[in-house]
FISEKE-258123 format. One record per atom (N, C-alpha, C, O): residue in three letters; x negated, y negated, z negated. Coordinates in steps of 0.2 Angstrom, whole numbers, plus 5000, padded with zeros to 4 digits. Example, Ala and Ser with C-alpha at 12.3 -4.5 7.8 and 13.67 -1.06 7.14 Angstrom:
2
ALA493450284961/ALA493850224961/ALA493450164961/ALA492950174958/SER493650114965/SER493250054964/SER493650004961/SER493349944960/
END
This chain:
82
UNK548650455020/UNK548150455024/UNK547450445021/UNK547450415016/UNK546750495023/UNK546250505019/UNK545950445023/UNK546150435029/UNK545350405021/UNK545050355025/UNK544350375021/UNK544350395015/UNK543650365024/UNK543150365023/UNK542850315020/UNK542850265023/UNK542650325014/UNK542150275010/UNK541350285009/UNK541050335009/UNK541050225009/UNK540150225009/UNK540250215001/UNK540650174999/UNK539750254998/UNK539750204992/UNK538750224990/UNK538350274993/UNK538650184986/UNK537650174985/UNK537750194978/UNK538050154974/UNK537550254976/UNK537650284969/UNK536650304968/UNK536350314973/UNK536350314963/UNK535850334961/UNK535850404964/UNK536350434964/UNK535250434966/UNK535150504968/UNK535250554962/UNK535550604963/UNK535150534956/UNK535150584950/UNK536050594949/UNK536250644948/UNK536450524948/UNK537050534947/UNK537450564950/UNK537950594948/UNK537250564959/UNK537650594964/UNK537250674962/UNK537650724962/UNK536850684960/UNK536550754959/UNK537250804953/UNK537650854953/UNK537050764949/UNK537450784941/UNK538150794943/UNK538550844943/UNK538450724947/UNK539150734949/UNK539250784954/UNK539850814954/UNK538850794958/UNK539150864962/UNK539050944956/UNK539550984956/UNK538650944953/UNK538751004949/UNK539350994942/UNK539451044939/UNK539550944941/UNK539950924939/UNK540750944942/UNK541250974939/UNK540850914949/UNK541450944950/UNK541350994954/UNK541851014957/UNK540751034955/UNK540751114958/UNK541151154951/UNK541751174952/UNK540851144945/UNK540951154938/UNK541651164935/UNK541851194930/UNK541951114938/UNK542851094939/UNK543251124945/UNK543851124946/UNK542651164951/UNK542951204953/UNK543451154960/UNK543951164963/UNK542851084961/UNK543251034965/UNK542651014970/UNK542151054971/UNK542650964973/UNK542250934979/UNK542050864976/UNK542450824973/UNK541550844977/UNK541550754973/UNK541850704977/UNK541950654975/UNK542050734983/UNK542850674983/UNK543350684980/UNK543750634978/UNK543450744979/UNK544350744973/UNK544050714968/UNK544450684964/UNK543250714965/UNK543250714960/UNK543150624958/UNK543350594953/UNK542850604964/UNK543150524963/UNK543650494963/UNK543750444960/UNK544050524968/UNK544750534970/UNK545350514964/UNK545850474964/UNK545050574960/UNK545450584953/UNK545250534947/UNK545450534941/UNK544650504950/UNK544550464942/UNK545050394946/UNK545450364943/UNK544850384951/UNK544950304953/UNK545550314953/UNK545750254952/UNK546150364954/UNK546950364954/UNK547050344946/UNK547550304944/UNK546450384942/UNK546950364935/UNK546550304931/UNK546550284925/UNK546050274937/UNK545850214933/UNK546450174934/UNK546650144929/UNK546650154942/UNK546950114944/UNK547850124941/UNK548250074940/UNK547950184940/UNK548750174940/UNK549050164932/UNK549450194930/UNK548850114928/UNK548950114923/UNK549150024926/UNK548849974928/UNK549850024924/UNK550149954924/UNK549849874923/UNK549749824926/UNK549649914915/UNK549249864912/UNK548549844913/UNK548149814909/UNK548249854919/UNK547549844921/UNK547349794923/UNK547549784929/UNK547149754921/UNK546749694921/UNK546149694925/UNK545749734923/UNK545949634929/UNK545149644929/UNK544549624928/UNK544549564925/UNK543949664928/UNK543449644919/UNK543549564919/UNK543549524924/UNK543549554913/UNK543049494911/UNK542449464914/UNK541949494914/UNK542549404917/UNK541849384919/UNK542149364927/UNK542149314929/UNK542449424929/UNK542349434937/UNK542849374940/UNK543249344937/UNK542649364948/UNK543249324952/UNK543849334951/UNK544249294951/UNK544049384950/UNK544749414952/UNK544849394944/UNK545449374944/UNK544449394936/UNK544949374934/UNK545249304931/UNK545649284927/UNK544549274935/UNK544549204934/UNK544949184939/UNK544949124939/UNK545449214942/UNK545849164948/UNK546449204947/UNK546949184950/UNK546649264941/UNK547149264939/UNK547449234935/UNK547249214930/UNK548249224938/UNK548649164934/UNK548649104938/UNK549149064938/UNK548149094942/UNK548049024945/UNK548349004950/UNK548048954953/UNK548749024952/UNK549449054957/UNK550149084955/UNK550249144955/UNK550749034953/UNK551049064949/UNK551949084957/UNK552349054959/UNK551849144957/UNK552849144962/UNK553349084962/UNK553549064957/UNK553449064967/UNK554049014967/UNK554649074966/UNK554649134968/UNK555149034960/UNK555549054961/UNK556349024963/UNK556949034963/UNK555948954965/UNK556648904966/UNK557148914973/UNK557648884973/UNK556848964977/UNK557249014981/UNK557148954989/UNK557448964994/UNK556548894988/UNK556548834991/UNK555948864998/UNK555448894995/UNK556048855005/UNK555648875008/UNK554648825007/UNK554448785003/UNK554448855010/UNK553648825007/UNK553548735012/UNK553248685010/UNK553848725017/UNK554048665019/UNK554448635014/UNK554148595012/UNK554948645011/UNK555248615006/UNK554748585003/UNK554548525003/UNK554548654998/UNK554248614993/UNK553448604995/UNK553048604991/UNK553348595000/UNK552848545003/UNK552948475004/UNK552648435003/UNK553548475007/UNK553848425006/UNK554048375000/UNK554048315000/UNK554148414997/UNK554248374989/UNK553848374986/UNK553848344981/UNK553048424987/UNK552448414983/UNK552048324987/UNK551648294984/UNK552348324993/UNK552248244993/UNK552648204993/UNK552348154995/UNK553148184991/UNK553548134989/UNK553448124980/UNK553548074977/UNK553248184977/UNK553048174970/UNK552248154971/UNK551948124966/UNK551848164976/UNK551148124975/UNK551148054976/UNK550848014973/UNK551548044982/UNK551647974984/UNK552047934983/UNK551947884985/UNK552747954979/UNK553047904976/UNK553047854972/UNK553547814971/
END
């Protein structure tokens, strides 16, 4: 499914990027289309340096003790309070 995006780009670069992908013989939504597909789909993508997302990665690691989150809410207070 296609959803509509807003995006605030400078008038000169939206100028260049449209004859850029007339030139490629495409529309500047495929031509976005196809950059952000092969930015995004590489496994190893991390987020920049500096940013929220990559200061809060890590900071949240999977349970994997198979224990519902009552549980170990449970036991995150009998380990605070005991």
């Amino acid at each position: 499914m296609k959803k509509k995006l807003t995006l605030v780009i400078d008038d000169e670069v939206i100028e260049r990027a449209k004859r850029h992908a007339r030139s490629q013989g495409s529309s500047l939504s495929e031509l976005i289309e196809t950059y952000l597909t092969e930015q995004t789909s590489d496994d190893s993508w991390s987020p920049p340096a500096g940013s929220v997302m990559a200061r809060l990665t890590g900071a949240i690691t999977p349970d994997s003790s198979g224990k519902s989150d009552d549980e170990r809410r449970q036991q995150a207070l009998r380990e605070k309070y005991d």
